[in-house]
Each structure stands twice: as structure tokens, then as C-alpha cells.
C-alpha positions as CSV (number, residue, x, y, z in Angstrom):
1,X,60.7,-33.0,-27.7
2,X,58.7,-31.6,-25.0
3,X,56.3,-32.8,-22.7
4,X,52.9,-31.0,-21.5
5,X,52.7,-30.5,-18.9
6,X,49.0,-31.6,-17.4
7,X,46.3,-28.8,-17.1
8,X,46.0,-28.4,-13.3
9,X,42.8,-28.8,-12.1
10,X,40.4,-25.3,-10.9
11,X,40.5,-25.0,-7.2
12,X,37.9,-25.9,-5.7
13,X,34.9,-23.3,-4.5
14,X,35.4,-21.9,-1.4
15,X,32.5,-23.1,1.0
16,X,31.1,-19.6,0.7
17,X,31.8,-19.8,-3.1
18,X,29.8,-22.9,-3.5
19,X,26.4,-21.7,-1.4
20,X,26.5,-18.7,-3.4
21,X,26.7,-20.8,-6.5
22,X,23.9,-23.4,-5.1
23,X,21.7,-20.4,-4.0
24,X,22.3,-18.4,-7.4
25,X,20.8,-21.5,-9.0
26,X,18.2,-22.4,-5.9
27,X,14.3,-22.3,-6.8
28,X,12.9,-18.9,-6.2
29,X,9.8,-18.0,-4.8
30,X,7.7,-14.6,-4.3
31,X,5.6,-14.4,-1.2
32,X,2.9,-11.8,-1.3
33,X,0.8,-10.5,1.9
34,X,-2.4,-9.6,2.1
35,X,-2.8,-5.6,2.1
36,X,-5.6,-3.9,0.2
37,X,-4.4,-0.4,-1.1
38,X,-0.7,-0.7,0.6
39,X,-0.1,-3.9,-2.2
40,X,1.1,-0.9,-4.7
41,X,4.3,-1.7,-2.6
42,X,4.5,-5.6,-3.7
43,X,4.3,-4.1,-7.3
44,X,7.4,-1.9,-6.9
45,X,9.1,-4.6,-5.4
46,X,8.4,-6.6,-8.6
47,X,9.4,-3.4,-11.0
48,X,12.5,-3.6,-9.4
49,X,13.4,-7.4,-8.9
50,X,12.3,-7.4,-13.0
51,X,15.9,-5.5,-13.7
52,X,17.6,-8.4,-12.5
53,X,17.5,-12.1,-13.5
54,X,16.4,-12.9,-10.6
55,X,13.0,-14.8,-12.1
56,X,10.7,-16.1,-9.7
57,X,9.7,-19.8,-9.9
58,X,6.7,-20.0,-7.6
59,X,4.5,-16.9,-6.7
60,X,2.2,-17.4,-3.6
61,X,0.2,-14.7,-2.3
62,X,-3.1,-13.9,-0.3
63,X,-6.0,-11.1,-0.7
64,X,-4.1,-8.1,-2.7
65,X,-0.9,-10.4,-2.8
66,X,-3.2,-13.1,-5.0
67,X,-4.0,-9.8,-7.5
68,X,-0.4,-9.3,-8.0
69,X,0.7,-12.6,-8.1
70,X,-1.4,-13.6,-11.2
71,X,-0.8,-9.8,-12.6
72,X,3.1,-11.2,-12.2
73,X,2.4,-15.1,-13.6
74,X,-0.4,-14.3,-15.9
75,X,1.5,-12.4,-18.1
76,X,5.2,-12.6,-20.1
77,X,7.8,-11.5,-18.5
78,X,8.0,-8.2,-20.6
79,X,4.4,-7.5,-19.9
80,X,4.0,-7.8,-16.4
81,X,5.4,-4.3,-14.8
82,X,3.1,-3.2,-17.8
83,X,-0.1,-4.8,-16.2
84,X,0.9,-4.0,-12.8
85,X,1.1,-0.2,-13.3
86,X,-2.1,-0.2,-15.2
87,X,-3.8,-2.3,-12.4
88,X,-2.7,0.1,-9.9
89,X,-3.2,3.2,-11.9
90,X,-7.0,1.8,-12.3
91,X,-7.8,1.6,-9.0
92,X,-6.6,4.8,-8.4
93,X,-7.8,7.0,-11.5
94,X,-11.5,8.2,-9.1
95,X,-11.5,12.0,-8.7
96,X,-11.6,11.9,-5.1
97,X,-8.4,9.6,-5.1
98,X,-6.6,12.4,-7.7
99,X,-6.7,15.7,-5.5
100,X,-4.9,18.9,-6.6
101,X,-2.6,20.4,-3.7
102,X,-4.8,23.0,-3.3
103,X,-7.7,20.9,-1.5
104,X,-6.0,20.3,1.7
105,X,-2.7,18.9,3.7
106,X,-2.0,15.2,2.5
107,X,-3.9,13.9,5.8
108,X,-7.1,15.2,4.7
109,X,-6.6,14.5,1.0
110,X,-6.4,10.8,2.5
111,X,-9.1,10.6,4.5
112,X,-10.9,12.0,1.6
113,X,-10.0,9.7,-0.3
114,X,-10.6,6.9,2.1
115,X,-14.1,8.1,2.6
116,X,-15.4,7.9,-0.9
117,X,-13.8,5.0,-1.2
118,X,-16.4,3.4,1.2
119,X,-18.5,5.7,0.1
120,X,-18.4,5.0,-3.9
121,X,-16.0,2.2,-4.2
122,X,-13.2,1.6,-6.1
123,X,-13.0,1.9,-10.2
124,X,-12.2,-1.7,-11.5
125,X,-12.3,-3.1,-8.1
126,X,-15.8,-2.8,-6.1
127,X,-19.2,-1.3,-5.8
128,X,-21.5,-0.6,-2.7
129,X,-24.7,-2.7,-3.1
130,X,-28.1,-0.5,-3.9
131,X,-30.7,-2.7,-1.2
132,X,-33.0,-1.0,0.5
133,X,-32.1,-4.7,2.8
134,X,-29.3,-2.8,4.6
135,X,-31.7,-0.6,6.2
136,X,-32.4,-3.7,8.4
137,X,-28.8,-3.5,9.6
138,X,-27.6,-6.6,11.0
139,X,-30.8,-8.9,9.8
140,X,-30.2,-8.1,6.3
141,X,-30.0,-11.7,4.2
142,X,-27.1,-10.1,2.4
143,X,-23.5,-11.5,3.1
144,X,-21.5,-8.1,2.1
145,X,-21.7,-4.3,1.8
146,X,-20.0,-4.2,-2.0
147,X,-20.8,-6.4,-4.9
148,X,-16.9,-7.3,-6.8
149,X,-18.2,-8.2,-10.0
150,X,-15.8,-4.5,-11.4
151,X,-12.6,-7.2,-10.3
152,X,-13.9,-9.7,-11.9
153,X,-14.0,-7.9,-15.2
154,X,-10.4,-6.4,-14.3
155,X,-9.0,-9.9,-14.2
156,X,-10.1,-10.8,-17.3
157,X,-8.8,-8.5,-19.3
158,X,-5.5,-8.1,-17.3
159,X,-4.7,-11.8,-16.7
160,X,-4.2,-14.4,-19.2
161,X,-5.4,-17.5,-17.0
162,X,-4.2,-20.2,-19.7
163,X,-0.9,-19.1,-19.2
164,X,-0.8,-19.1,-15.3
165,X,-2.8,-22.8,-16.0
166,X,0.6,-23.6,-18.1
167,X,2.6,-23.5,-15.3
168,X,5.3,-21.8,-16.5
169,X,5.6,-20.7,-12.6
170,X,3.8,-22.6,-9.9
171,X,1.0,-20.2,-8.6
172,X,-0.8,-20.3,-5.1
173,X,-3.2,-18.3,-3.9
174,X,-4.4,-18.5,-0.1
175,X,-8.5,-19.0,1.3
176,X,-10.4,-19.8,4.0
177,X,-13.6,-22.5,3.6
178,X,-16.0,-20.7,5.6
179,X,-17.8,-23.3,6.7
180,X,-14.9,-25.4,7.9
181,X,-12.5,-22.5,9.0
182,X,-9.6,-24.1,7.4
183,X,-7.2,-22.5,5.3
184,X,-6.6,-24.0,1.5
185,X,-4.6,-23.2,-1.1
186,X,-5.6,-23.0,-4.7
187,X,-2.5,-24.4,-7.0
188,X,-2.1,-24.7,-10.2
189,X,-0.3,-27.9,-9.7
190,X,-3.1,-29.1,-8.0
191,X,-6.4,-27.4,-9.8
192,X,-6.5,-25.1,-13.5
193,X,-6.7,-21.4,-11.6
194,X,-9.4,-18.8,-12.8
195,X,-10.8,-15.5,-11.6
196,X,-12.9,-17.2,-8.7
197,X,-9.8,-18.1,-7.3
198,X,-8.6,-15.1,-7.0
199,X,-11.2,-13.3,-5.8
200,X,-11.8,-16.0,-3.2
201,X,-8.5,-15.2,-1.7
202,X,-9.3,-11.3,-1.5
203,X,-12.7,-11.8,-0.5
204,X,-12.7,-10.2,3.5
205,X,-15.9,-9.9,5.4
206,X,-18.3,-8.5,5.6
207,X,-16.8,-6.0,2.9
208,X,-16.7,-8.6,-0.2
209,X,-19.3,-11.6,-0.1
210,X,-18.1,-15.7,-0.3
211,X,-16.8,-16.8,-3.5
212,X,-18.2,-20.5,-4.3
213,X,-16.0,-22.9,-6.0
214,X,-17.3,-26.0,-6.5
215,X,-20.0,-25.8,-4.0
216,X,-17.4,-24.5,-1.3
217,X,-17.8,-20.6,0.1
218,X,-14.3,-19.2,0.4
219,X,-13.5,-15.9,2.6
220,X,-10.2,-13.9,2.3
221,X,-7.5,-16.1,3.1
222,X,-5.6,-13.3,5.6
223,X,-8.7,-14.5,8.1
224,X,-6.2,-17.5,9.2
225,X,-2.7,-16.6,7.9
226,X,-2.1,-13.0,6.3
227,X,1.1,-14.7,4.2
228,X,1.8,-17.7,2.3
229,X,5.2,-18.4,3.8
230,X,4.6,-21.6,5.7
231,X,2.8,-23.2,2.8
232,X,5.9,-22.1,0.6
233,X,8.1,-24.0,3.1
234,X,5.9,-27.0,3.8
235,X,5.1,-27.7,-0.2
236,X,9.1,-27.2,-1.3
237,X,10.7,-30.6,-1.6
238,X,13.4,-31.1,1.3
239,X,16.2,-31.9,-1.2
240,X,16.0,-28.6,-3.4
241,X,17.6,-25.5,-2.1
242,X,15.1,-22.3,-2.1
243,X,15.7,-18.4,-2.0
244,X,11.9,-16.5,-0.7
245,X,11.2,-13.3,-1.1
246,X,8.9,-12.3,1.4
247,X,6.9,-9.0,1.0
248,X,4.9,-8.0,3.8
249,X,2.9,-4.8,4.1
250,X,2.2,-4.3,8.0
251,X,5.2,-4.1,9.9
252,X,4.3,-5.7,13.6
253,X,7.0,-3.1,15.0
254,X,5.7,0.4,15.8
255,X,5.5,3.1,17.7
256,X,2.9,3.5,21.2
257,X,-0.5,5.4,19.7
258,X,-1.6,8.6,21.0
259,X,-5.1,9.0,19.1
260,X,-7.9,6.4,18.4
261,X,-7.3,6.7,15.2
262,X,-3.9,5.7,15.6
263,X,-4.7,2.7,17.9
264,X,-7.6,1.5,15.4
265,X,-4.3,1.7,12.7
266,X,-1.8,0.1,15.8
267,X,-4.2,-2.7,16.0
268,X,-4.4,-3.3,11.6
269,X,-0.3,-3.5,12.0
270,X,-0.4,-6.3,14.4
271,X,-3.2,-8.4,13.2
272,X,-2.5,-8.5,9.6
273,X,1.4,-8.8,10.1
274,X,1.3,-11.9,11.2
275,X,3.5,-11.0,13.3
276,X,5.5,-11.1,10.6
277,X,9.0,-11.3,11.9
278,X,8.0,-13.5,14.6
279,X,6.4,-16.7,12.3
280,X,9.6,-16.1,9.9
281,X,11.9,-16.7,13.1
282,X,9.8,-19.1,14.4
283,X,9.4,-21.1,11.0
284,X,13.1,-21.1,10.5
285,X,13.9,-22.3,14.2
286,X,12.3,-24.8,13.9
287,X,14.0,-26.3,10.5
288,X,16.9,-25.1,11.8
289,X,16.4,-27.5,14.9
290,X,15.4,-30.9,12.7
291,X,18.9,-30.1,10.6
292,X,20.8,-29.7,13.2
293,X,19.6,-33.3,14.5
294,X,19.7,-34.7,11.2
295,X,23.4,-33.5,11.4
296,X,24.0,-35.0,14.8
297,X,22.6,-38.4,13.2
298,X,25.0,-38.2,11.1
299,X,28.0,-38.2,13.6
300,X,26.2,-41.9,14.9
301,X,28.6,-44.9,14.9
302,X,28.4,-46.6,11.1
303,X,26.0,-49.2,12.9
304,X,23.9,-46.7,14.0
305,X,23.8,-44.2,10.8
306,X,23.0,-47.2,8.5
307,X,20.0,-48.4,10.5
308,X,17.0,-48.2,8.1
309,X,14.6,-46.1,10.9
310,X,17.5,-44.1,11.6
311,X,18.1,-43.2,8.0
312,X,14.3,-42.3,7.5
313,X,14.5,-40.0,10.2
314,X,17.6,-38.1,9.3
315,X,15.9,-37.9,5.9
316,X,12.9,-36.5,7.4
317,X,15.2,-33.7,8.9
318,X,16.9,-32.7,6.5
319,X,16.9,-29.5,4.4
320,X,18.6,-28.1,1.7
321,X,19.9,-24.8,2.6
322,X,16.9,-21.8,2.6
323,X,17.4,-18.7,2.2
324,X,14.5,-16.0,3.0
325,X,14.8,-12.4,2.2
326,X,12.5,-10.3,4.3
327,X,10.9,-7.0,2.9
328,X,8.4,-5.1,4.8
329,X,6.6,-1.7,4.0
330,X,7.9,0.5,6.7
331,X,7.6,3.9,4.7
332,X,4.4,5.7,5.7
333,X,4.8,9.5,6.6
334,X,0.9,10.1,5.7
335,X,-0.8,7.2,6.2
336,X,-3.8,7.1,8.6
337,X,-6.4,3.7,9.9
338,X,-7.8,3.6,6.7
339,X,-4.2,2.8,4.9
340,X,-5.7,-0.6,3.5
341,X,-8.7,1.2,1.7
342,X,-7.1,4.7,0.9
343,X,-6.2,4.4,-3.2
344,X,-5.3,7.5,-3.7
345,X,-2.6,8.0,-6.6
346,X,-0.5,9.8,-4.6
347,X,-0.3,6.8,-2.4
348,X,0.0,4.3,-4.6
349,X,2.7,5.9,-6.4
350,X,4.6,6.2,-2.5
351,X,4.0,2.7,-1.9
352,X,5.2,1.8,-5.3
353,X,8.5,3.9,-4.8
354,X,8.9,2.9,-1.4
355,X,8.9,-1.2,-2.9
356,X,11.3,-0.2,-5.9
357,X,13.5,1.2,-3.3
358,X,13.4,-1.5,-0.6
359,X,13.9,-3.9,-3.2
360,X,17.0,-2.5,-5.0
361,X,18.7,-1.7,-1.7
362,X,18.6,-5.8,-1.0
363,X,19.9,-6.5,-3.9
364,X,22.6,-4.2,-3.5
365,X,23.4,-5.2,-0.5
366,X,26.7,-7.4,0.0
367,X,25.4,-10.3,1.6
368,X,22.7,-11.2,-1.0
369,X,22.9,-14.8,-2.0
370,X,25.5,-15.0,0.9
371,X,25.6,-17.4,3.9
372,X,28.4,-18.6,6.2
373,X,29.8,-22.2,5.7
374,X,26.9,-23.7,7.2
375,X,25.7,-26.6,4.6
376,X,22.2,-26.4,5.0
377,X,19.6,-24.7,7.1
378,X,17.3,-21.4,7.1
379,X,19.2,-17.9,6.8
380,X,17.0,-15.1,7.2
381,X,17.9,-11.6,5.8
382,X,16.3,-8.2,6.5
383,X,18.0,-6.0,4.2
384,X,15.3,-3.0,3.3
385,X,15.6,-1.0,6.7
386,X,18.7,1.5,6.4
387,X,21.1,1.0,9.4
388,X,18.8,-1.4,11.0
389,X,19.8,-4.5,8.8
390,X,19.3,-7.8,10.3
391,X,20.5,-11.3,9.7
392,X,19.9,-14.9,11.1
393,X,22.2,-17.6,10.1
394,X,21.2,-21.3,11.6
395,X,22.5,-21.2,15.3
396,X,24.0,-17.7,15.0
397,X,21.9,-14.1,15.5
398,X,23.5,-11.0,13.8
């Protein structure tokens, strides 16, 4: 007679093994920055994170990041590159923005196409307003130069608001309460979503008039913050672990201008970046800094630790580990001042290319979903830029 022998039990994970696990199965969120015409970029982003099964849990996004978050949570999953591309393919379908080669060098083609724009508008987007009130300039009792009411109608027949309002994902778009100056966030944890909401968040003066929700004018949400990052990290619960993709489309870096036209597009870069690399730094410094004293708490003599205020300050500091992945729209061998406005399709397909790309280089990277044995804390990853990738880890700089 023989005896088994008992099954030996699996190793245990590796403490790189088990953050990849945690992370693999962390909350994911999609941050989307405010961007007019460049947001073709977010959308190849998407097309390209839809291969995976990486499926976002929370989509936040302000001005053209609010359109393509509800394009993304407004629809099933199947449908939503679908909606995307015929979003983008609307806006771009004017025949100023569809040029043949003959007309002129790309630079001309886009300021063409920039220049109707303002001129015209956009198809499925905006309108100039016909008042003879702008002739008084500055004393007109008007409140913007184009009327929206073409979005509206585009997000009604794109979006499929019940569904966002069945919070299959959590959904926040970013404002500003003009009266007050204060940024808020529409949620649909908080508040059932529709298109006012979203046009609220894309609504920047003195181009697109205040939307009024419930007897409160709202202004483009990129007035105060140009991306929903912070209010990612300040609404996740401490004790969950969270990945963020974070999709900017002005990149703060850049080069010294030599033309007014490229200091009036030097200036866009750094206003609407929000200094992008700078807040995410600064945002993870400073969790970084409370875990690394609720960690120190925890090294207290017993009598210490198990003091009631002590406990509800290391409980206050702590974090489950964060990861954020960083992509910015770097990619712009044509682009001119009026990049926010300038729809052309040839742009729009670059931008959409140039987000596909970004996107699938991160996720091919090595370090995706990777972290050193540090428990919890932010790790910040900059993956798109070839040769120049970057990464953070909690008390180290790489």
C-alpha cells in the first residue's frame, strides 16, 4: 500500500508577480483632455486599447474629451470605434476640409481649412450666428460667435444616453459655473447625464454660448483644469487599486518659436496642457508623500500604531497602489495655431493614426502593468515617445 504523498502547495507570487496580478485586475479609468480638432487622437487611442481587454471602468473627460467619452460609454462595446469614426468623419466631411493634392502644400490646405472653419463652421458640430448684433462688436447682447444646436443633434443620434445613465461605466464630464468660477463635474453617479452635459463641458468662450442646467450657466470646463485627472484621483476610494490612462493632446514640451504664428501655437501648448507632465508629477508626489508616512506609522511601537487618532490618520494616508499611463499627442509635422479648429480629414485621420500608434506601442511595452516591489503608491509611465520613455516609481526617478 502506498501513501500520497500531499500536493505541495503553488509558490507563492513573486512581489512583482502579485502587483501585476493586483494591477491586471485594478479599476481602470480613461482620462480625456480637452482639444477641439486634435481629439481625433483620443479616438485612435480608444481603436487601439479596444483590441485588448483592457475595458475601461470610469471615462472622464473635458470639452472634445467629454464627446468621446460618451461616444466610448454611450455605446456597446462593439459599437463604439464604429461611432467614433463616424463622429470624426462628420466633422470632417466639408469640402474645404477634403482638399485634393493639387490645391496647395499641406500648410496651406490647413489653413484653408482652418479658415472656413471659422468661416462656415463645422458639419454636425457648429454654425456662425446670422445677427446683424455683431456689427456692434463688443456691445453685442449675444454671449457667442456660433450657435451648437448641429452637436446637439449629433449627440442624439450618436449617443445612447440611457445606457451611459445605466452606469455600466462611471462617466464624468468636466464644467465651469460661470458665475461662481468653480469647476464641477457632471456624474452619472451623482446626476442622470444628457446632451446639455456634454455640451456644457465643450462650451469655450466666446466661441460656444453657456449651457444652462438647472438654472446654472456652464462654460468649457478646460477654463480651470484642461484634464480630469485630479478628480479621477480624489473620487477613487483609497482602498481600491487603479490603472489611468491619461490622454493629453498639448504637449507642454516644445521647441523656442520663430514666427507669431508659432508663438500664438507655443502659447495653446502651454495653456491647455496643463502642464501636463507637471500636475501628473505633482499629483503623484504628493500621494506618494502621505503613503510613505502612513508606512512610517506603521513602523510606531504597538502602543503607538493602535492608538485610535493614529490609526485614522494612517488610514487617511493610505493608498492602494496607482498606476498612471501617460499618452500625449506629440506627432504634428503640419500643424499650425489653428490646430484646435483645423478638421481637415487629412488631419484627423494623422491624429487618429498617431493615437492608434502611441497606444499600441504602451501596450507593447515591457513594463505595462509592471511596478517594482513597492506595495502601494503612484507609478507613472510615459511609454508613447520612442527612445525617450519615462518612468516614476514612488521615491525613485527613471
Amino acid at each position: 500500500m502506498t501513501t500520497k504523498k500531499p500536493r505541495a502547495a503553488p509558490p507563492a507570487l513573486h512581489p512583482f508577480e502579485a502587483r501585476r496580478e493586483d494591477m491586471r485586475n485594478a479599476r481602470k479609468a480613461l482620462v480625456l483632455q480637452g482639444g477641439g480638432a486634435l481629439g481625433a487622437y483620443q479616438a485612435g487611442v480608444y481603436a487601439a486599447l479596444s483590441e485588448t481587454r483592457m475595458k475601461p471602468d470610469w471615462i472622464a473627460g473635458v470639452s472634445i474629451g467629454a464627446i468621446n467619452a460618451a461616444l466610448i460609454a454611450g455605446n456597446a462595446p462593439g459599437q463604439r470605434v464604429d461611432r467614433l469614426r463616424e463622429f470624426w468623419h462628420l466633422v470632417s466631411s466639408a469640402p474645404a476640409q477634403q482638399l485634393p493634392a493639387w490645391f496647395g502644400d499641406r500648410a496651406q490646405q490647413n489653413q484653408w481649412s482652418a479658415t472656413m472653419a471659422a468661416l462656415v463652421g463645422i458639419p454636425g458640430f457648429f454654425e456662425p450666428r446670422h445677427s446683424p448684433a455683431l456689427l456692434m462688436g463688443g456691445a453685442a447682447p449675444l454671449l457667442s460667435y456660433y450657435d451648437t444646436a448641429p452637436l446637439k443633434a449629433t449627440l442624439e443620434r450618436l449617443i445612447d444616453f440611457d445606457r451611459i445613465n445605466d452606469c455600466e461605466a462611471r462617466f464624468s464630464v468636466g464644467a465651469v459655473n460661470v458665475r461662481s468660477g468653480n469647476s464641477v463635474y457632471f456624474d452619472n453617479t451623482q446626476q442622470r447625464i444628457g446632451p446639455e452635459h456634454i455640451m456644457a463641458s465643450g462650451a469655450l468662450p466666446p466661441g460656444f454660448a453657456p449651457v444652462s442646467i438647472e438654472g446654472e450657466d456652464y462654460w468649457d470646463g478646460g477654463i480651470v483644469s484642461n484634464t480630469p485627472l485630479q478628480y479621477v484621483l480624489d473620487q477613487h476610494p483609497r482602498n481600491e487599486p487603479l490603472v489611468v490612462l491619461q490622454v493629453d493632446l498639448f504637449n507642454a514640451r516644445g521647441e523656442m518659436p520663430h514666427t507669431l504664428a508659432g508663438v500664438t501655437e507655443r502659447q495653446k501648448d502651454i495653456t491647455y496642457s496643463s502642464r501636463t507632465r507637471m500636475n501628473t508629477d505633482a499629483l503623484a508626489a504628493n500621494m506618494n508623500l502621505q503613503q510613505a508616512i502612513a508606512d512610517l506609522i506603521s513602523k510606531l511601537p504597538p502602543s503607538l500604531r493602535k492608538d485610535p487618532s493614529v490609526l485614522a490618520v494612517q488610514s487617511q494616508l493610505t493608498h492602494e497602489p496607482i498606476d498612471i499611463f501617460h499618452l500625449i499627442y506629440r506627432d504634428k509635422p503640419y500643424e499650425l495655431e489653428s490646430k484646435d479648429y483645423e478638421f481637415s480629414r487629412a488631419a484627423v485621420e494623422e491624429h487618429w493614426d498617431s493615437g492608434a500608434r502611441d497606444m499600441r506601442t504602451t501596450l507593447a511595452h515591457p513594463e505595462t502593468l509592471r511596478a517594482d516591489a513597492t506595495v502601494n503608491g503612484v507609478t507613472t509611465f510615459d511609454l508613447g515617445e520612442h527612445g525617450a520613455e519615462r518612468i516614476k516609481r514612488p521615491g525613485l526617478t527613471a
